[in-house]
C-alpha positions as a printed Julia matrix, in Angstrom:
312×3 Matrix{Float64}:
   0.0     0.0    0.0
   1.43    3.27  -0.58
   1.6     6.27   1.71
  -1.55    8.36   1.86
   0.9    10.58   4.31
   4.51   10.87   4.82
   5.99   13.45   7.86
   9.58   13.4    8.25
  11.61   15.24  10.56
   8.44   17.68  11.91
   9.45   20.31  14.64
   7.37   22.74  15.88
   8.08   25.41  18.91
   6.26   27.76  20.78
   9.0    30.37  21.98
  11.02   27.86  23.63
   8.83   25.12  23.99
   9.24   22.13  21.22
   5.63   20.99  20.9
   6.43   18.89  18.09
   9.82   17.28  18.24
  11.64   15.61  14.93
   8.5    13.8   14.37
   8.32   11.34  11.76
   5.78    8.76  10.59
   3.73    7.38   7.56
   0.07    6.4    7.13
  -0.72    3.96   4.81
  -3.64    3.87   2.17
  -6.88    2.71   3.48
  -5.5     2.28   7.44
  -7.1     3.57  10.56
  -4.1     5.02  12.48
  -4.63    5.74  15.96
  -2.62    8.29  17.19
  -2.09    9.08  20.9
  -0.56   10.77  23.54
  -1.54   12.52  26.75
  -3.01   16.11  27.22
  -0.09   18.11  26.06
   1.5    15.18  24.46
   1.45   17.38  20.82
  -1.37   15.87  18.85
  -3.52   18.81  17.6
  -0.29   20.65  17.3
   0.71   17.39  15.02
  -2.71   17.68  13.46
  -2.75   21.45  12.65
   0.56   21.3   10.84
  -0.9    18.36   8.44
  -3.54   20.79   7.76
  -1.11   23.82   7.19
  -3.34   25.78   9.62
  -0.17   26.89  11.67
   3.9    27.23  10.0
   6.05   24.77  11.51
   9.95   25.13  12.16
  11.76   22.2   10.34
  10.57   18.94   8.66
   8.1    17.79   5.17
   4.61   16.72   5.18
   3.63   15.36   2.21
  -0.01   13.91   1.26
  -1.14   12.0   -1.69
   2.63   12.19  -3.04
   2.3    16.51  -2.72
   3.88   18.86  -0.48
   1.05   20.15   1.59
   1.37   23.97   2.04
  -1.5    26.82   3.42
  -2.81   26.9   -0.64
  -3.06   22.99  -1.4
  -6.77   23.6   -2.32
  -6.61   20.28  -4.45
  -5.21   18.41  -1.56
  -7.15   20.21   1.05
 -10.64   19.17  -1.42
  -9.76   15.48  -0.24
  -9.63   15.89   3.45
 -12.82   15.64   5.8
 -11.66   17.06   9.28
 -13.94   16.38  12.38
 -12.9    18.36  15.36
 -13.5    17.69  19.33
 -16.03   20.84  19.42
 -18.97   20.79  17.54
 -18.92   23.26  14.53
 -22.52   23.48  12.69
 -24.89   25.94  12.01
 -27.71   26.11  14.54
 -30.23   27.98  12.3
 -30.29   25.28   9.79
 -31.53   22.01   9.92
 -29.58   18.4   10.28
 -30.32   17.65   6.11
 -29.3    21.71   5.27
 -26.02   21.69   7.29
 -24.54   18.83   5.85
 -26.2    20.12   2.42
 -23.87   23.27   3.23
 -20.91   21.6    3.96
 -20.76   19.08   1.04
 -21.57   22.29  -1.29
 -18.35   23.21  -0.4
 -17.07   20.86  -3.01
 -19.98   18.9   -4.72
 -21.13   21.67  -6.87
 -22.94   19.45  -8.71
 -27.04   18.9   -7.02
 -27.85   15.44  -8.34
 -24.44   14.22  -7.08
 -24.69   16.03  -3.97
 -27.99   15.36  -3.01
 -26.63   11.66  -2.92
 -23.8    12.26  -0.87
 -26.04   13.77   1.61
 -28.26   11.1    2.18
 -25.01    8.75   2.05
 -23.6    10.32   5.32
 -27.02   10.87   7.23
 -26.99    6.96   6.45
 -23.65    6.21   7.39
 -24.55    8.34  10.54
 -28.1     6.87  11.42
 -29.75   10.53  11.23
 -32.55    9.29   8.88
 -34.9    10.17  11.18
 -33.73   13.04  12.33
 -32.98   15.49   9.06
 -35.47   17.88   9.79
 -34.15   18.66  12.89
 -32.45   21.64  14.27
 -29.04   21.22  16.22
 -30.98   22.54  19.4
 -33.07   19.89  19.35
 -30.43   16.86  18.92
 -29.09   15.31  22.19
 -25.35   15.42  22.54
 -24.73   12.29  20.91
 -27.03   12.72  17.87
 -24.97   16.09  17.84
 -21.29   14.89  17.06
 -23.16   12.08  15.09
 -24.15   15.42  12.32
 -20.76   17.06  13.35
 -19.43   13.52  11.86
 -21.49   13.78   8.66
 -20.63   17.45   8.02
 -17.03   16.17   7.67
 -17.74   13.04   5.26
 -20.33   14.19   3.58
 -18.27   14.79   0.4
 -16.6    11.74   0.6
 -13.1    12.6    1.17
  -9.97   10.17   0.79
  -8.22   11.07   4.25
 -10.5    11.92   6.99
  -9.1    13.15  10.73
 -11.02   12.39  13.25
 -10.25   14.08  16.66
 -12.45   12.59  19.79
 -15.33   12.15  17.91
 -16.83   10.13  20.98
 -16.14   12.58  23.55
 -19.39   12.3   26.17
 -21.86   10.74  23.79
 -24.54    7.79  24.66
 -23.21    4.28  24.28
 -25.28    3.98  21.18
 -24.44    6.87  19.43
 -20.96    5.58  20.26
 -21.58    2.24  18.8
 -23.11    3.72  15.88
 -20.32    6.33  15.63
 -17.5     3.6   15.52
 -19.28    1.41  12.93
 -19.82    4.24  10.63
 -16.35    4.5   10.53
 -15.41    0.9   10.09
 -17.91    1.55   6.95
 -15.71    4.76   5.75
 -12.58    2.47   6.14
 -13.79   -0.12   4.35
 -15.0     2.47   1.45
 -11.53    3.29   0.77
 -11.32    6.17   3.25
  -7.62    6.77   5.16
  -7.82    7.55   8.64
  -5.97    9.65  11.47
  -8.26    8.77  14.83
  -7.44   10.46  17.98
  -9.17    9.08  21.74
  -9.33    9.02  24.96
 -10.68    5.63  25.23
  -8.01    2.93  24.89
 -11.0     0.41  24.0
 -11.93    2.43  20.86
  -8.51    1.73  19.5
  -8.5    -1.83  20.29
 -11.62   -1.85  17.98
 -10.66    0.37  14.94
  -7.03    0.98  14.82
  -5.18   -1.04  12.27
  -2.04    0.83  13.32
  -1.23    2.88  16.27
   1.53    5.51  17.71
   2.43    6.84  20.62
   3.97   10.11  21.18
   4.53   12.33  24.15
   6.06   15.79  24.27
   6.01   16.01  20.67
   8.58   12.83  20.6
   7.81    9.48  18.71
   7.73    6.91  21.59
   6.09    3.49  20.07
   4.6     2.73  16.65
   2.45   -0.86  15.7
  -0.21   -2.57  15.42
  -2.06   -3.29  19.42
  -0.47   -6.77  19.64
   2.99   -5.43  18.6
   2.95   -2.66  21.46
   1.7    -4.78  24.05
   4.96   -6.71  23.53
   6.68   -3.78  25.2
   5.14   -4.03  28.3
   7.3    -4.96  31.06
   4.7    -6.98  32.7
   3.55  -10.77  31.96
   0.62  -10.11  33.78
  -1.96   -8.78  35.91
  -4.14  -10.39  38.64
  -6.7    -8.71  40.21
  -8.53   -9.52  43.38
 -11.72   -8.5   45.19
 -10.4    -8.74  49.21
 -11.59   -7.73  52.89
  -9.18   -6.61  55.31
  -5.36   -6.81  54.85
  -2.98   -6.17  56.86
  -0.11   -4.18  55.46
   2.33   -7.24  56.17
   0.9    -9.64  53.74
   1.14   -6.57  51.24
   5.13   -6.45  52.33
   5.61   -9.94  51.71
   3.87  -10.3   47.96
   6.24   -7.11  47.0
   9.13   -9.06  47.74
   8.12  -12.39  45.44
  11.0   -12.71  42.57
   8.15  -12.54  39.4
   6.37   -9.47  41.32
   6.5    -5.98  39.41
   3.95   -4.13  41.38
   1.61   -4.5   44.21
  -1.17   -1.66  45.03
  -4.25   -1.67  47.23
  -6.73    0.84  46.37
 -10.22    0.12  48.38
 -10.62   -3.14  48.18
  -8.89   -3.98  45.13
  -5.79   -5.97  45.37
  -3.54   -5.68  42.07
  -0.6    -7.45  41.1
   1.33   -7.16  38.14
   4.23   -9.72  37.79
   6.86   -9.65  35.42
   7.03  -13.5   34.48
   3.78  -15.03  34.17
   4.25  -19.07  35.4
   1.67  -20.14  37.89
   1.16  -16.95  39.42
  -2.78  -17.36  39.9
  -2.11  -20.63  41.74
   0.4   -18.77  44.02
  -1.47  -16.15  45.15
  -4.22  -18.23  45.95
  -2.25  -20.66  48.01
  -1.29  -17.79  50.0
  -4.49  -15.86  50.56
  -5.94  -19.42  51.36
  -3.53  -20.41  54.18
  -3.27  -16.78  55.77
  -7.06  -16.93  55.59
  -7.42  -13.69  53.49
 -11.01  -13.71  52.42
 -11.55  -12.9   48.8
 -14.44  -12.13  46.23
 -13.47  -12.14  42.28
 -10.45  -12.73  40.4
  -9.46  -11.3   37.26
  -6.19  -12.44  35.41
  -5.0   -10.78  31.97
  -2.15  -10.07  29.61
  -0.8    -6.44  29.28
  -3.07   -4.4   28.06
  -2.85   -1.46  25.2
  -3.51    0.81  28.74
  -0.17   -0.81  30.5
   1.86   -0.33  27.43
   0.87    3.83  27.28
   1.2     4.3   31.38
   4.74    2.32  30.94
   5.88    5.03  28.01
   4.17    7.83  28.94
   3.85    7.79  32.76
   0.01    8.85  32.3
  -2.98    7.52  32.07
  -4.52    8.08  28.13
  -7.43    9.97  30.18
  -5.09   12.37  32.1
């Protein structure tokens, strides 16, 4: 597949901070990329230089085979952009908006009159087009902010939190909408907060973090990086800070925390350690509720490399 977009050597800075630092990476045709970092991390600063909507220092960013620059009107006629805050035009209805914002470039009305009932489709607003934004709940909202975007059916589409504080199924319906625009050909950036969104979309993800490339990959190749084997989990009464003591100081054990009453143990070799635990919360006479064992998770990987949280 061949690059959709290619960044090499990006730098950005704000007097003297760097918010984008020698940042390189490709996207591939027809990929969902996922690409995250932490508040402050340099993603929209990342996303407005792709756009040419600020100058940056150093580095190339080329799309479809093109430098991009401030008056790439052919390249820019290719890109759907859907921002975190909802940009759409209260006075007019859920059909007219995204009528307004495929007229941008449809100029033909047979053809756009098509692509506007494509994306209220691909968007589940069919019931909704005579509707005013005032009168859509929040979800049904960033579901027309979504179809504003698409509407003209552009080849690379960036798509920045698009399920910020929605419903779970206008989330649902969000995320298979874009499966569907992937699968149509589409190329797509996809920033979140929600680690299980990327587990679900991304084809490829990276990481970066003070404007630095930390980790590119697909989600099984990252979660190779994780220092831990794995993580058990266990619903307990009262413990005695001793018992904590003595886990910490097991050879395979990484980490030990007790938050409420949630015991969690991550080891760093992962041979019988389910059995062990038990054993020993069964002959101090530790009572315990549920057990949860898993692998590293996409979460570990990005606390590991980041020392955050993704929802920081």
């Amino acid at each position: 597949m061949e690059n959709i977009i290619e960044i090499s050597n990006l730098t950005k800075i704000y007097s003297e901070l760097k918010a984008v630092d020698d940042l390189s990476f490709n996207v591939k045709e027809g990929e969902i990329l996922g690409l995250l970092g932490p508040n402050g991390s340099g993603k929209s600063t990342t996303m407005n230089c792709l756009l040419s909507l600020i100058k940056y220092n150093e580095g190339t960013i080329k799309i479809f085979g093109k430098k991009m620059s401030p008056d790439s009107y052919d390249i820019k006629a290719k890109i759907g952009v859907v921002f975190q805050d909802v940009a759409v035009f209260e006075e007019l209805s859920v059909y007219d908006n995204i009528d307004y914002f495929c007229g941008l470039y449809i100029k033909d009305k047979k053809t756009r009159a098509e692509y506007v009932e494509d994306a209220i489709k691909l968007v589940g607003l069919e019931d909704y087009k005579k509707f005013y934004p005032k009168k859509l709940s929040g979800g049904l909202l960033r579901r027309l902010n979504i179809a504003c975007g698409i509407a003209h059916k552009p080849k690379l589409i960036l798509l920045d939190e698009p399920t910020v504080a929605v419903d779970p199924q206008s989330r649902n319906n969000i995320l298979d909408g874009i499966k569907k625009l992937r699968d149509e050909g589409a190329t797509i950036i996809y920033t979140t907060h929600y680690m299980e969104e990327v587990e679900i979309l991304c084809d490829r993800v990276i990481i970066i973090d003070k404007g630095k490339l930390l980790a590119s990959g697909t989600t099984d190749e990252l979660k190779k990086l994780a220092r831990i084997e794995e993580k058990i989990t266990i619903e307990v009464g009262k413990v005695d800070e001793k018992y904590i003591d003595i886990i910490k100081s097991w050879d395979s054990v990484e980490k030990v925390s007790l938050n409420a009453n949630l015991l969690v143990i991550t080891y760093s070799e992962g041979k019988n350690n389910l059995g062990n635990i038990m054993d020993y919360l069964n002959k101090e006479k530790i009572k315990y509720n549920k057990v949860y064992s898993e692998r590293p998770t996409l979460n570990d990987v990005f606390l590991e490399l980041t020392g955050k949280e993704l929802r920081d």
